[in-house]
Backbone as a chain_set.jsonl record, in Angstrom:
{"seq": "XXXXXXXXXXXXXXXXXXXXXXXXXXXXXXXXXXXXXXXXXXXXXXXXXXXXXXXXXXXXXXXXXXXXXXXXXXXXXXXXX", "coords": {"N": [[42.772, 124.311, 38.501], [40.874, 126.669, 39.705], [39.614, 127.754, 43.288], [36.221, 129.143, 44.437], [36.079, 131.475, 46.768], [33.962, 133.193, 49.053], [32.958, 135.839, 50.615], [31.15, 137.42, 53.4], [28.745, 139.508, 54.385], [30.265, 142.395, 53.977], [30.85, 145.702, 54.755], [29.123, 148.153, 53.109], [30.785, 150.543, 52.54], [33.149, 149.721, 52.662], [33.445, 147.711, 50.254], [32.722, 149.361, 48.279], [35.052, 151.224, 47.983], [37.048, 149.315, 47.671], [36.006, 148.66, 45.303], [36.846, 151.341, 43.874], [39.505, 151.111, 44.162], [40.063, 149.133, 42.791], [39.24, 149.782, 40.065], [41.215, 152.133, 39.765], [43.671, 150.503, 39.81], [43.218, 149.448, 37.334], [41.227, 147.053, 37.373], [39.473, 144.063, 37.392], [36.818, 143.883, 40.289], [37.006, 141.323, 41.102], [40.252, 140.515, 40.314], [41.641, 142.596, 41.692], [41.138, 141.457, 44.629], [42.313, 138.795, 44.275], [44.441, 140.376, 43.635], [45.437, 141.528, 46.076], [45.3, 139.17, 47.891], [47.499, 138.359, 47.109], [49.327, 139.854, 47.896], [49.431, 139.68, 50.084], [50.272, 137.241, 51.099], [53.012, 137.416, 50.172], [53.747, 138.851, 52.096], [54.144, 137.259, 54.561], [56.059, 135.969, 56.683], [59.558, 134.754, 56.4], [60.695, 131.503, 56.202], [60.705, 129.119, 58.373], [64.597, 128.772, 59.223], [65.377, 129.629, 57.1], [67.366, 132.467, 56.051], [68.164, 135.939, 55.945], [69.85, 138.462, 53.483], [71.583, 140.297, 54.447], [72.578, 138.534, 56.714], [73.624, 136.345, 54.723], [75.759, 137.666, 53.54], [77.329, 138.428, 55.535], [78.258, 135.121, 56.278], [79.936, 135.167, 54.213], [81.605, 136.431, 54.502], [83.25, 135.492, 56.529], [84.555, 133.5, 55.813], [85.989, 134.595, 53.842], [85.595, 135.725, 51.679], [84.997, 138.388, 49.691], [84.717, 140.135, 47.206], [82.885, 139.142, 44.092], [84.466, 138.192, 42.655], [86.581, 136.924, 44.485], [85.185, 134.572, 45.218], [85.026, 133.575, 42.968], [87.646, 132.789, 42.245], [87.846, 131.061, 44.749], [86.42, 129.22, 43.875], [87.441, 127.713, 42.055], [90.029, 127.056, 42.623], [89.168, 125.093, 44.299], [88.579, 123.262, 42.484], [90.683, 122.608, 40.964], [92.052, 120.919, 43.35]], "CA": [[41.48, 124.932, 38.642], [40.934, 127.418, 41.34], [38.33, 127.632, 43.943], [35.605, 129.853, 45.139], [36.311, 131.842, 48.37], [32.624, 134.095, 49.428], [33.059, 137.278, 52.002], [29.895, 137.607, 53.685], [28.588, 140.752, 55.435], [31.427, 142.766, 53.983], [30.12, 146.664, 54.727], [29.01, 148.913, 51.695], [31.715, 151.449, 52.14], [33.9, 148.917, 52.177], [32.988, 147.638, 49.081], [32.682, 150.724, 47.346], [36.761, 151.319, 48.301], [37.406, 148.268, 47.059], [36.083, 149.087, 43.824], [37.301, 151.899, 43.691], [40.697, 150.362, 44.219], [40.199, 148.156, 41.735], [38.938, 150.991, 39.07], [42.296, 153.004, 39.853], [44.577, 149.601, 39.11], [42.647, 148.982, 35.953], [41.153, 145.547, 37.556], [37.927, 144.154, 38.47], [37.011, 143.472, 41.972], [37.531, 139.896, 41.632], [41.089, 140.529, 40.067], [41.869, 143.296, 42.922], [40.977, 140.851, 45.815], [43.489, 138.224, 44.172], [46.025, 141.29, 43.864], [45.28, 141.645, 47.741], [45.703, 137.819, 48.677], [49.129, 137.875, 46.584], [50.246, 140.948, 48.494], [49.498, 139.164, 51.891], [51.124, 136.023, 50.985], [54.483, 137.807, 49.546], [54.249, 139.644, 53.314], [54.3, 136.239, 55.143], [57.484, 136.097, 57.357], [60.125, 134.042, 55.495], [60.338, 130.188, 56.334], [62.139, 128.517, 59.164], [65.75, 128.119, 58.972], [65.754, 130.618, 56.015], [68.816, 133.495, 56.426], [68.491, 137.31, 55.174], [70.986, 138.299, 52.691], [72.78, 140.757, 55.387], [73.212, 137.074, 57.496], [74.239, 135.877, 53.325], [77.005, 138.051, 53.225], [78.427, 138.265, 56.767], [78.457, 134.06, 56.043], [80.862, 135.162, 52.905], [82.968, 137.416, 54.434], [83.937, 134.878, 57.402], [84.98, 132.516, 54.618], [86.915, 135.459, 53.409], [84.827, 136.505, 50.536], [84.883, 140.446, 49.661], [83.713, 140.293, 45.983], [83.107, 137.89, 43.357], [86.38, 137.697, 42.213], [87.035, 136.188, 45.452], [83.983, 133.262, 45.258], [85.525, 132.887, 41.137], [88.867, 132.395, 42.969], [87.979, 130.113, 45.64], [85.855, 127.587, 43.096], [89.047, 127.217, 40.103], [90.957, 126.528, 43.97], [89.043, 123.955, 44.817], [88.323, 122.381, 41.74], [91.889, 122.016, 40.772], [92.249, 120.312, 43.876]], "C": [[41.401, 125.597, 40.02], [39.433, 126.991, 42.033], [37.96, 128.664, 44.882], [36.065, 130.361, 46.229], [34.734, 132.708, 48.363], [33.291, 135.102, 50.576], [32.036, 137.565, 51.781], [29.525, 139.096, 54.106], [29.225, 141.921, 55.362], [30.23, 144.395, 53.781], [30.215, 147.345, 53.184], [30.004, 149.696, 51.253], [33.12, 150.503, 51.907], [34.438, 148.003, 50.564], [33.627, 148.367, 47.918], [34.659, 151.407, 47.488], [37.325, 150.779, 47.593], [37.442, 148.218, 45.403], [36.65, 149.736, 43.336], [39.024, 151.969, 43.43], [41.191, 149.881, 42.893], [40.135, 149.135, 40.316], [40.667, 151.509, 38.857], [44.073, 152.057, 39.388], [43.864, 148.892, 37.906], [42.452, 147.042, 36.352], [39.884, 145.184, 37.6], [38.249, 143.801, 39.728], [37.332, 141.939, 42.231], [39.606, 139.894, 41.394], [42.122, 141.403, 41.056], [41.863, 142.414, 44.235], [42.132, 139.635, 45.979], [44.716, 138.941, 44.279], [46.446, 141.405, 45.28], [45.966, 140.552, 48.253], [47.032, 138.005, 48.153], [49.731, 138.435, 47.378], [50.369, 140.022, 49.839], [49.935, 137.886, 51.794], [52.225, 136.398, 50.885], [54.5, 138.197, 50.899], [54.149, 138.696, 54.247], [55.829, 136.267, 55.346], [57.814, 134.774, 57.048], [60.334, 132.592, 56.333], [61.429, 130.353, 57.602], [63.415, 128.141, 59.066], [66.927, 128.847, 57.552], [66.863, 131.912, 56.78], [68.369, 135.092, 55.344], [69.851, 137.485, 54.414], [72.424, 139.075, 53.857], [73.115, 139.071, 56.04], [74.363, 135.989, 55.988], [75.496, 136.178, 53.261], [77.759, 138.029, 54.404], [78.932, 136.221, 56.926], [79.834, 134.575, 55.053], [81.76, 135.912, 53.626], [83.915, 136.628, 55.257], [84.662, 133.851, 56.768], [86.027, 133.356, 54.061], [86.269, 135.584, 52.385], [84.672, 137.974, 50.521], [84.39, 140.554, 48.255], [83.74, 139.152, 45.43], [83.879, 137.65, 42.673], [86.478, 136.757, 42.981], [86.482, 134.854, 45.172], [84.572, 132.87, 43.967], [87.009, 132.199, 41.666], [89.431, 130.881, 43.774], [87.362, 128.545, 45.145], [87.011, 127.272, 42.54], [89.598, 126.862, 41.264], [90.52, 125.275, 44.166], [88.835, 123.0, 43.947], [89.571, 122.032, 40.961], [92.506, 121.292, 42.036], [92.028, 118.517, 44.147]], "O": [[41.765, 125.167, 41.115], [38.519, 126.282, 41.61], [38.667, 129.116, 45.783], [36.636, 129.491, 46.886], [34.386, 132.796, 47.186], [34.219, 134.732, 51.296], [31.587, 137.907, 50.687], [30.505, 139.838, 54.036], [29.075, 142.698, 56.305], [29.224, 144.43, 53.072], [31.084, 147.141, 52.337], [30.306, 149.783, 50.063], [33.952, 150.697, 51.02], [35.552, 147.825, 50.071], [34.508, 148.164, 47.082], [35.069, 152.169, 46.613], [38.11, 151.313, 46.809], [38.318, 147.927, 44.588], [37.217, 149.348, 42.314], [39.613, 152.732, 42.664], [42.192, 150.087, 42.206], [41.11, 149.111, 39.565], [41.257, 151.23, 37.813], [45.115, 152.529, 38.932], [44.089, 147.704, 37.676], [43.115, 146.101, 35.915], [39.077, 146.072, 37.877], [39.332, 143.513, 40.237], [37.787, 141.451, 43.266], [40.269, 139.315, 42.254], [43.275, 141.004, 41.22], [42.756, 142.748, 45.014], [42.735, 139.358, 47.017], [45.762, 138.519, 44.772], [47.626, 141.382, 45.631], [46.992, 140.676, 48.921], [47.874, 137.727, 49.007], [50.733, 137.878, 47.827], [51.419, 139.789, 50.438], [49.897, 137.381, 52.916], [52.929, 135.705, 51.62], [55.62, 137.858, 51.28], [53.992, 139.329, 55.291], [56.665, 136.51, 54.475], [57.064, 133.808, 57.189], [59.963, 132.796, 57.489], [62.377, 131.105, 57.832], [63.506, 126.951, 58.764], [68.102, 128.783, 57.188], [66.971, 132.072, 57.995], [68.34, 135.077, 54.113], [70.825, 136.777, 54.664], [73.584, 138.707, 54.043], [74.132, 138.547, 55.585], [75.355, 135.278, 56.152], [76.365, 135.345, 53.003], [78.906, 137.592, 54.315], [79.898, 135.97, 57.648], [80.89, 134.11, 55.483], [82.891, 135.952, 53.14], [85.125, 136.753, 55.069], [85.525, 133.327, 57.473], [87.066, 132.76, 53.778], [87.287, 135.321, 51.745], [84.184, 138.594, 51.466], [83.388, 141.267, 48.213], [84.358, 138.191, 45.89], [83.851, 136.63, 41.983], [86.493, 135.63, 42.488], [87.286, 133.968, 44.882], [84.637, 131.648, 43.83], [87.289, 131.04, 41.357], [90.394, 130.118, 43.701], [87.547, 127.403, 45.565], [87.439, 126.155, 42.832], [89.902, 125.703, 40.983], [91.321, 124.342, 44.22], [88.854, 121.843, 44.367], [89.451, 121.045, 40.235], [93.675, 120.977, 41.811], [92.527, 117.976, 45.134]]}, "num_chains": 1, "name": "protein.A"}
């Protein structure tokens, strides 16, 4: 079950944007304001300790990885070991 949020004071033209917003992605304004919060959650800078994929692959290459041949290669290696 979700729960209420209120925005007080929020100006008219503001508003009226908003709607308009919402009109132009076939939403209402309550369904637009959730599209909003999702967007600004997905744009939250990624967790502590977390790695970009460029940092992903320069990890693979120092391992000697160059495609996935290689990574298919290096499992059947180690698991016949």
């Amino acid at each position: 079950m979700g729960i209420n949020i209120s925005i007080k004071n929020v100006p008219k033209r503001k508003l009226d944007r908003l709607k308009l917003r919402a009109k132009r992605n076939h939403r209402s304004l309550q369904g637009e304001l959730l599209a909003l919060i999702d967007q600004a959650i997905d744009a939250l800078p990624p967790p502590k300790g977390s790695i970009t994929i460029e940092q992903l692959l320069e990890r693979g290459r120092r391992i000697g990885l160059n495609t996935p041949a290689d990574s298919v290669r290096m499992i059947r290696e180690d698991r016949d070991r």
